[in-house]
Structures are given as C-alpha cells and as structure tokens.
C-alpha atoms as an extended CHARMM CRD file, in Angstrom:
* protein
*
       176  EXT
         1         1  UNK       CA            116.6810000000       78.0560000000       91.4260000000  PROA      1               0.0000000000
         2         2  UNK       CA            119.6970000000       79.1990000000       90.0110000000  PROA      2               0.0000000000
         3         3  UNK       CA            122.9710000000       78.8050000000       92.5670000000  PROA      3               0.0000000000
         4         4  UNK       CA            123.5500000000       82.6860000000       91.2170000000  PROA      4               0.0000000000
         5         5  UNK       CA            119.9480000000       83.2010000000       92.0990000000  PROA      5               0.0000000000
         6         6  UNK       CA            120.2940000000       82.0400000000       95.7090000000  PROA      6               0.0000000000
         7         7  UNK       CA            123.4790000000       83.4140000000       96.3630000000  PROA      7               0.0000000000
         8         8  UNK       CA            121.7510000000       87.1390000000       95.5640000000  PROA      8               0.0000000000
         9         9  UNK       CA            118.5080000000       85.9130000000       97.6760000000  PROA      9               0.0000000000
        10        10  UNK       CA            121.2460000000       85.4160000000      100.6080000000  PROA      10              0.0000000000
        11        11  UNK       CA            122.8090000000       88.9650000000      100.2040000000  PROA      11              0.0000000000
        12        12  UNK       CA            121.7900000000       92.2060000000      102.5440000000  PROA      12              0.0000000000
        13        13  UNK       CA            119.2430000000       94.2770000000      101.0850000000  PROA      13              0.0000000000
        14        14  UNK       CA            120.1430000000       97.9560000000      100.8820000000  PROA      14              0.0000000000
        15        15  UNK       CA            118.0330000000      101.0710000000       99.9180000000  PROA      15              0.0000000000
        16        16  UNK       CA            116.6390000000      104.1420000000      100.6500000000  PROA      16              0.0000000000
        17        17  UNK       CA            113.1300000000      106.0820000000      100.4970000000  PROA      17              0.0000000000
        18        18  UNK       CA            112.5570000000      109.5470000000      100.2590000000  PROA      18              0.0000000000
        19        19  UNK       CA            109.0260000000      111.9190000000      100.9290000000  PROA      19              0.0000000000
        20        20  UNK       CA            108.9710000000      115.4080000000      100.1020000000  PROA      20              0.0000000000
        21        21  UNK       CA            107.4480000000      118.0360000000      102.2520000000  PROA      21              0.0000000000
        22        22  UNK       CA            107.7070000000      121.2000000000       99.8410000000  PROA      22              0.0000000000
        23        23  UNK       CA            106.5790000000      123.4750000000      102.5800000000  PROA      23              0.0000000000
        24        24  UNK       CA            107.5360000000      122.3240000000      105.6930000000  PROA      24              0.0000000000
        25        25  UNK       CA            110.7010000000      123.5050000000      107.0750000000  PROA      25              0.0000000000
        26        26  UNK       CA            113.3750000000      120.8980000000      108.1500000000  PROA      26              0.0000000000
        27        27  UNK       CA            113.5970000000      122.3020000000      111.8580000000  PROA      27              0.0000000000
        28        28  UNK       CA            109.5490000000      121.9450000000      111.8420000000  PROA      28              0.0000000000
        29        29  UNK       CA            109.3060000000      118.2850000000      110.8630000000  PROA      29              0.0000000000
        30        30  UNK       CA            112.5720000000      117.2530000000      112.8050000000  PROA      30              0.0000000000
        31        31  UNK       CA            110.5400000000      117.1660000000      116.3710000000  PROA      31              0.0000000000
        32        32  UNK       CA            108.0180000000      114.6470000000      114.9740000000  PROA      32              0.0000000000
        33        33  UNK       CA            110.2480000000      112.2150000000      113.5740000000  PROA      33              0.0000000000
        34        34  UNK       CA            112.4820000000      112.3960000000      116.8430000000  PROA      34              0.0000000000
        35        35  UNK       CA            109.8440000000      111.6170000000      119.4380000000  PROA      35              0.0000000000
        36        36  UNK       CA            110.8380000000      107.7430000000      119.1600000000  PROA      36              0.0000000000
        37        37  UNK       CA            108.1850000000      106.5580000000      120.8360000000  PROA      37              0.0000000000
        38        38  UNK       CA            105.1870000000      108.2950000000      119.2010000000  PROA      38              0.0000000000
        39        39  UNK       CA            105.6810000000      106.2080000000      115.6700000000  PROA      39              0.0000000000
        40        40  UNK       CA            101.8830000000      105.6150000000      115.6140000000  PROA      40              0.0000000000
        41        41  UNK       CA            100.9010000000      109.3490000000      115.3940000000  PROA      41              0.0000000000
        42        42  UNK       CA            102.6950000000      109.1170000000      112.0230000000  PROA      42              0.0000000000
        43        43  UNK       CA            103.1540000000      105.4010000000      110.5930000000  PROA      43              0.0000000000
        44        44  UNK       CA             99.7190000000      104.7490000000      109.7230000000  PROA      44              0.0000000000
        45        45  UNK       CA             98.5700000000      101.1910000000      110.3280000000  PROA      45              0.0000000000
        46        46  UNK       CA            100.5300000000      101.6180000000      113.8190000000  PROA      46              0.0000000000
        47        47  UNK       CA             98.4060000000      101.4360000000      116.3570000000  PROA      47              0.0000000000
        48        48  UNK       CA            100.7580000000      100.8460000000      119.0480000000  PROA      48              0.0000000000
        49        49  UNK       CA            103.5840000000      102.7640000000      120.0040000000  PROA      49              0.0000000000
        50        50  UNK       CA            105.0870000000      102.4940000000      123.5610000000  PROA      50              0.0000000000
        51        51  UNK       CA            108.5230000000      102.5710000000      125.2260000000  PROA      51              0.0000000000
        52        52  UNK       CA            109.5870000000       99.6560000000      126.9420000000  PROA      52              0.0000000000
        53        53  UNK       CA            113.0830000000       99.7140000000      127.9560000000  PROA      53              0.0000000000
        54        54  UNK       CA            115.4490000000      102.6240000000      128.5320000000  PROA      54              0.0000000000
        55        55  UNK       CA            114.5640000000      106.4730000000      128.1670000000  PROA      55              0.0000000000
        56        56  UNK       CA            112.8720000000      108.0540000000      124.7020000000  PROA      56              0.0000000000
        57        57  UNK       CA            115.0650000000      109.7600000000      122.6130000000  PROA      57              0.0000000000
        58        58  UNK       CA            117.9330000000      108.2580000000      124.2110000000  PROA      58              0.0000000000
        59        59  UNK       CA            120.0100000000      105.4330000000      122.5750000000  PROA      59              0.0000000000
        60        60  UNK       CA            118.9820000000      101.9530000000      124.2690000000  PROA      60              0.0000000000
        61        61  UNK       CA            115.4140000000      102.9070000000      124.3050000000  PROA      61              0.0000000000
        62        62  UNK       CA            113.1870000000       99.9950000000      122.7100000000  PROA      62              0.0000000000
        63        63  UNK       CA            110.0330000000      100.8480000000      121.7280000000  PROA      63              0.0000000000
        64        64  UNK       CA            107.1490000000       98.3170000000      121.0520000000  PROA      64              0.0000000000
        65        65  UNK       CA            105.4190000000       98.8300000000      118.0800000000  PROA      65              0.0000000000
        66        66  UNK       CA            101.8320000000       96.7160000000      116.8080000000  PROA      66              0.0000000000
        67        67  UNK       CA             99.3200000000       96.5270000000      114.6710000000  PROA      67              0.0000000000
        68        68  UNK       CA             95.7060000000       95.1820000000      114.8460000000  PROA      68              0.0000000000
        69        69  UNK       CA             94.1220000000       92.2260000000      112.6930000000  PROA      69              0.0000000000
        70        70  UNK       CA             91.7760000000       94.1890000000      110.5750000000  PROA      70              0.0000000000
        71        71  UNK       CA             87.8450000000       93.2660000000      111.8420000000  PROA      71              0.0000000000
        72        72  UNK       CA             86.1900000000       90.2000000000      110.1970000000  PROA      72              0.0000000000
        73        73  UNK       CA             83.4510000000       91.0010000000      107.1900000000  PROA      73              0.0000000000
        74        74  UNK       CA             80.4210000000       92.6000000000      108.8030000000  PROA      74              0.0000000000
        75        75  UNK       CA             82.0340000000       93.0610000000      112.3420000000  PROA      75              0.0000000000
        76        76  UNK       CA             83.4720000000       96.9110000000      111.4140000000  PROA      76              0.0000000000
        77        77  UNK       CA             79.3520000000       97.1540000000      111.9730000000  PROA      77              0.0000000000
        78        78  UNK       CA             79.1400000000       96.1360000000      115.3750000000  PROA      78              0.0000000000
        79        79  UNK       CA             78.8560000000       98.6510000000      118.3400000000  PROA      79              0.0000000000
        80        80  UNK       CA             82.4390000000       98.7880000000      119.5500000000  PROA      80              0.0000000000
        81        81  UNK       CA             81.8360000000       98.0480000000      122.8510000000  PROA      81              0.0000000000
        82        82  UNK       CA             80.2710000000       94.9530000000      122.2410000000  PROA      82              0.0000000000
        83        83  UNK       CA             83.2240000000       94.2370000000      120.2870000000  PROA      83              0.0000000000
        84        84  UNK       CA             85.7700000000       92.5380000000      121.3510000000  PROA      84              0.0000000000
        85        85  UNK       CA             89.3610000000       94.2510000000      121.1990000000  PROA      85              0.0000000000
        86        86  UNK       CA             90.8360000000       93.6130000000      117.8840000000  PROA      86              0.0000000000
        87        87  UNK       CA             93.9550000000       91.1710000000      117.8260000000  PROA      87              0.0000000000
        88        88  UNK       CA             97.7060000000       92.0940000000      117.5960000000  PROA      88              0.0000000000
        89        89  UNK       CA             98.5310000000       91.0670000000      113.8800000000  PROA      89              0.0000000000
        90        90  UNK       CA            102.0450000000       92.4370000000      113.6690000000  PROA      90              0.0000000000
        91        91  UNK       CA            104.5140000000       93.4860000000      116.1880000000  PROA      91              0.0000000000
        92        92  UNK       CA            108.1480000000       94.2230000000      116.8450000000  PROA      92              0.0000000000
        93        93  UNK       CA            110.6510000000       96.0820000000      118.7850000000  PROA      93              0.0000000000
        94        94  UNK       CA            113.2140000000       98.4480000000      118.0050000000  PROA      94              0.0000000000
        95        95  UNK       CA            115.8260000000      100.0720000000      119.6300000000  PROA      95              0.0000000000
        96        96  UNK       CA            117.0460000000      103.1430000000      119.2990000000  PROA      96              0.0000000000
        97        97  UNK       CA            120.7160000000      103.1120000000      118.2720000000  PROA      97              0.0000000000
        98        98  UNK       CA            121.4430000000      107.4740000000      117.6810000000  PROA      98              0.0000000000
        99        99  UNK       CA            119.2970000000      110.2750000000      117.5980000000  PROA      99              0.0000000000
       100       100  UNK       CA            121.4520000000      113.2770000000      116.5720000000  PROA      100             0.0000000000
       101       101  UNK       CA            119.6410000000      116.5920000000      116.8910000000  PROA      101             0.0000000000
       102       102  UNK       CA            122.1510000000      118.6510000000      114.7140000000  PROA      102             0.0000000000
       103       103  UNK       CA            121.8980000000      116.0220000000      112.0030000000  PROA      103             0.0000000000
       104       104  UNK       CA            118.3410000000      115.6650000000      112.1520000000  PROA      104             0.0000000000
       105       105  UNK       CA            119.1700000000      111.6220000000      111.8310000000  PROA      105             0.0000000000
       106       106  UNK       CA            117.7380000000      108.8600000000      114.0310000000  PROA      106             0.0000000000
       107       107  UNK       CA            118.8330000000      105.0360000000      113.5000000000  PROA      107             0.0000000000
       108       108  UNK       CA            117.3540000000      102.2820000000      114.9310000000  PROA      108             0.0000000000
       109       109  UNK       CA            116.9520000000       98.4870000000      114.8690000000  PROA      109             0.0000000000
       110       110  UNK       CA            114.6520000000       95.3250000000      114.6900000000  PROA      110             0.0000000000
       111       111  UNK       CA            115.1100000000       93.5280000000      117.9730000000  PROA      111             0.0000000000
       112       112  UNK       CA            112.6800000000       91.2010000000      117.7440000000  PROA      112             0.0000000000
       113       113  UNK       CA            109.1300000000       90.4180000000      115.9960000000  PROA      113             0.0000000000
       114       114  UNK       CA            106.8060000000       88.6260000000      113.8810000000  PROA      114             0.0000000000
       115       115  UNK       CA            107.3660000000       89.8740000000      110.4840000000  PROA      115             0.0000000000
       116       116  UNK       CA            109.8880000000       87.8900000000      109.6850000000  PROA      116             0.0000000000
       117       117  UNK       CA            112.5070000000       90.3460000000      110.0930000000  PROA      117             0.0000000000
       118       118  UNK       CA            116.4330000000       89.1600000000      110.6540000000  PROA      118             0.0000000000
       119       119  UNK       CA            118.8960000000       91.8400000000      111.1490000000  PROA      119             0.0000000000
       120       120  UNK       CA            117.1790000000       95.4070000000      110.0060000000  PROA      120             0.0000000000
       121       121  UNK       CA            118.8350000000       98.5400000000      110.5790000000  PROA      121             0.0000000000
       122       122  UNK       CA            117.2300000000      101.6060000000      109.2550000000  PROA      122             0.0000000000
       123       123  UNK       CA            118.6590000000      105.4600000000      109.3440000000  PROA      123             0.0000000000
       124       124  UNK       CA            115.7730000000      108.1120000000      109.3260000000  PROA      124             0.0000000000
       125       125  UNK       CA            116.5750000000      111.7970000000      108.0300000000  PROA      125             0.0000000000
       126       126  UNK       CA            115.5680000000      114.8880000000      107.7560000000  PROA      126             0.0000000000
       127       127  UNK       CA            117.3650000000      116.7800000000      105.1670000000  PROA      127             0.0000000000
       128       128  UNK       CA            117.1270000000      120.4410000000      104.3320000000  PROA      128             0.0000000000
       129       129  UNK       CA            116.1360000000      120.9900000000      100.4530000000  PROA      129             0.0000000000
       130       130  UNK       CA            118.3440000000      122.5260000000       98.3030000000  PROA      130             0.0000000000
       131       131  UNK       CA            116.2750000000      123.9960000000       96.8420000000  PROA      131             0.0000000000
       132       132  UNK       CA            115.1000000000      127.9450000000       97.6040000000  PROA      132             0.0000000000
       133       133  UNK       CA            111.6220000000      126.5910000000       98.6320000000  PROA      133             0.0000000000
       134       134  UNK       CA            111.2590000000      126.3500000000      102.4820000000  PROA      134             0.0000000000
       135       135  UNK       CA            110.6340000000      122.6540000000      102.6470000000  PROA      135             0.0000000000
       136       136  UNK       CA            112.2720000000      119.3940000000      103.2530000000  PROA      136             0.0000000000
       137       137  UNK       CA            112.9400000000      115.5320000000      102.8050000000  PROA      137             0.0000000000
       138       138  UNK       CA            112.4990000000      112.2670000000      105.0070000000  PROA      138             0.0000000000
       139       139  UNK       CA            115.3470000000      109.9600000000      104.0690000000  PROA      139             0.0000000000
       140       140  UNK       CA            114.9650000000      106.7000000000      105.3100000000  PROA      140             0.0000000000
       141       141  UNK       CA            117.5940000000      104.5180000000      104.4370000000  PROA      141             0.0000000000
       142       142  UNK       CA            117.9040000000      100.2420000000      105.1260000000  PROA      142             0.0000000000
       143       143  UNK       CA            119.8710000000       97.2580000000      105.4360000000  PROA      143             0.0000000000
       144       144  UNK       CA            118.5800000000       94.4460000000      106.2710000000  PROA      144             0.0000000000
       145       145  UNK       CA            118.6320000000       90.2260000000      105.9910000000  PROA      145             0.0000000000
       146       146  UNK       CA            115.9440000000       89.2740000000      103.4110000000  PROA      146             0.0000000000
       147       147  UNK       CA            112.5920000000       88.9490000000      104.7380000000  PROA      147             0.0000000000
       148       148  UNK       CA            111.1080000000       86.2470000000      105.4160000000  PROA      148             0.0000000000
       149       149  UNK       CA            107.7630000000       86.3210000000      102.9180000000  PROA      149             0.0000000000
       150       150  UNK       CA            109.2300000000       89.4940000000      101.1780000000  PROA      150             0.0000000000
       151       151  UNK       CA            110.7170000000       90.1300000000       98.0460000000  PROA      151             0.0000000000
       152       152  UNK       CA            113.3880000000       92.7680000000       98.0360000000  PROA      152             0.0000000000
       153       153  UNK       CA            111.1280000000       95.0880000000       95.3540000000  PROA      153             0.0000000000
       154       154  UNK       CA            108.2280000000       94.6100000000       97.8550000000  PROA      154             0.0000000000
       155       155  UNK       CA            110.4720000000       95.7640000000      100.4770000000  PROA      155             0.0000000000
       156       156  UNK       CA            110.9710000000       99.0370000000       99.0600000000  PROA      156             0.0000000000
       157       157  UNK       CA            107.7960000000       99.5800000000       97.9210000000  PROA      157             0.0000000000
       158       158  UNK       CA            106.0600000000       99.4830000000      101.2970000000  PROA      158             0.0000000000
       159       159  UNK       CA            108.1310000000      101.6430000000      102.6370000000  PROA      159             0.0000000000
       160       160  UNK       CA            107.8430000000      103.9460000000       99.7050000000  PROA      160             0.0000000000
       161       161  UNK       CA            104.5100000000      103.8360000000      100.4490000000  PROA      161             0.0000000000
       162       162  UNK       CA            105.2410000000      104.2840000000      104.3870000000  PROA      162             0.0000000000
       163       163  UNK       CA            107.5180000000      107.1690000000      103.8280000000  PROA      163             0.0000000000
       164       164  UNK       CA            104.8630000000      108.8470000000      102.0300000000  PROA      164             0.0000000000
       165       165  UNK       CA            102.1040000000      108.9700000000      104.2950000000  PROA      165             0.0000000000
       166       166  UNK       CA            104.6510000000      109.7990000000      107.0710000000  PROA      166             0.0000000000
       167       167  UNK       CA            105.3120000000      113.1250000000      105.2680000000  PROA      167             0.0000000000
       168       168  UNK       CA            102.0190000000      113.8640000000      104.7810000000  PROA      168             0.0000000000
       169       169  UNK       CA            100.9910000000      113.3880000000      108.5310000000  PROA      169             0.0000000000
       170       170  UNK       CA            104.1510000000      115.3690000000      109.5990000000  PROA      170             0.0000000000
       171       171  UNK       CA            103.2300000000      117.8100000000      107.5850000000  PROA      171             0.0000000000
       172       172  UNK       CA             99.9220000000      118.0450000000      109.4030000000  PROA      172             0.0000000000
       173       173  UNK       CA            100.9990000000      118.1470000000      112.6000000000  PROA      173             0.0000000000
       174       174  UNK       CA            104.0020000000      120.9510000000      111.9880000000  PROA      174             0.0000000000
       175       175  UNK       CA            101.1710000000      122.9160000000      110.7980000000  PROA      175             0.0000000000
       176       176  UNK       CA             98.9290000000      122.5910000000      113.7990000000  PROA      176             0.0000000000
C-alpha cells in the first residue's frame, strides 16, 4: 500500500446518515429515540438492550447492547424449546454522553465490544423538516477510529441501512 494510502486508512472517519419520516412529527418520534435503553425495539438485529450502569436517559448510563448468531441450516425448524438459546454474536456497550430534550439530540459512545470498534462517538437527532409537511428527520452523525474489518464506505452504508429501518419502526410505534 501506498504510504498516502495508509496515512488516510489511519485518519478518523466522519459522516452522517439521515431517514425521513414524512409524517411523523418531530415531538412524536423524539420519545422513541430518547429511551436509551430500549435500542432493540428499533435497531433491528438488536436483540438485546439493557442498562447496566448509571440511570436511563441520564448521562453515564451504559447500556449493553447484543445480537444473536443467526440459527445453523435446518435448525430455524426445530421446536424452540428444544432449542438451545441462540449465541451472542455481537455485543458492545455504550454510554450515554447527553440527551438534550429541547434539542431532540442524544450522543453516545462505544465503551467496549467485539466489533472491532476503537473510539466511536455518534450524535443522534431529531430534526424538524423544513418543509410545510408535518414530518421529520433522524440525523445520526459519527466519528470514529477505522474499524477493524470495515471499510469506511461499508461503514456508512450499514448505518444507512440502520437509520432506515429505525425510521420506519419509529414511525410505527408514534402511530400506535
């Protein structure tokens, strides 16, 4: 590799991801994305969301966050009680850094896992449209070390992906 090359490989990654929600108002998705601890009601893939330290919603609280191996070929067919509980794949924790209310903004941090995440920081939005349609954005913004196993481009593209289906799920539930 390049020296250029490896010097850019060694840089922070910065970026951000947005997710419309055309008819949800801001002030009806903000509760959802507050509630720290409750990640797996709208990350999909999360199966796992608890507190572990500190108070949720409250700077200092670490939440534990996993997800399960997917089942072998032909054992999604089994009765799942014969089964046996499905493996932690992935897992990390993250502490809450802010959660301002009037901002609708949350920021939090990597604290530990087995993703090969360094130093992540991510800021989490919810930002009014400008727009005279009633809905909103999730703005999730990042800087981080590179990722271990990552490319920067794959990076963002997960959590394009991510952001995405947390909109849509948000949406669901401020309708409910």
């Amino acid at each position: 590799m390049e020296k250029a090359t490896q010097e850019s490989e060694q840089q922070a990654w910065q970026g951000v991801v947005e997710a419309l929600l055309p008819s949800t108002p801001a002030a009806a998705a903000w509760p959802h994305l507050a509630s720290f601890c409750a990640l797996h009601r709208y990350l999909s893939g999360v199966d796992v969301c608890e507190r572990v330290a500190g108070e949720d919603g409250h700077p200092g609280c670490v939440r534990y966050v996993a997800s399960r191996a997917a089942p072998a070929p032909g054992e999604e067919d089994q009765d799942q009680q014969e089964a046996a509980p499905a493996a932690i794949a992935t897992w990390a924790r993250e502490e809450l850094l802010e959660l301002d209310d009037a901002a609708r903004r949350l920021s939090y941090a990597v604290v530990g896992s087995n993703m090969g995440f360094g130093r992540y920081v991510a800021t989490m939005m919810v930002v009014e449209e400008e727009t005279e349609a009633a809905g909103c954005k999730l703005v999730w913004e990042f800087e981080c070390e590179p990722v271990q196993g990552w490319s920067r481009d794959g990076l963002v593209g997960y959590l394009e992906t991510t952001v995405k289906g947390m909109a849509a799920r948000i949406v669901e539930a401020a309708a409910d």
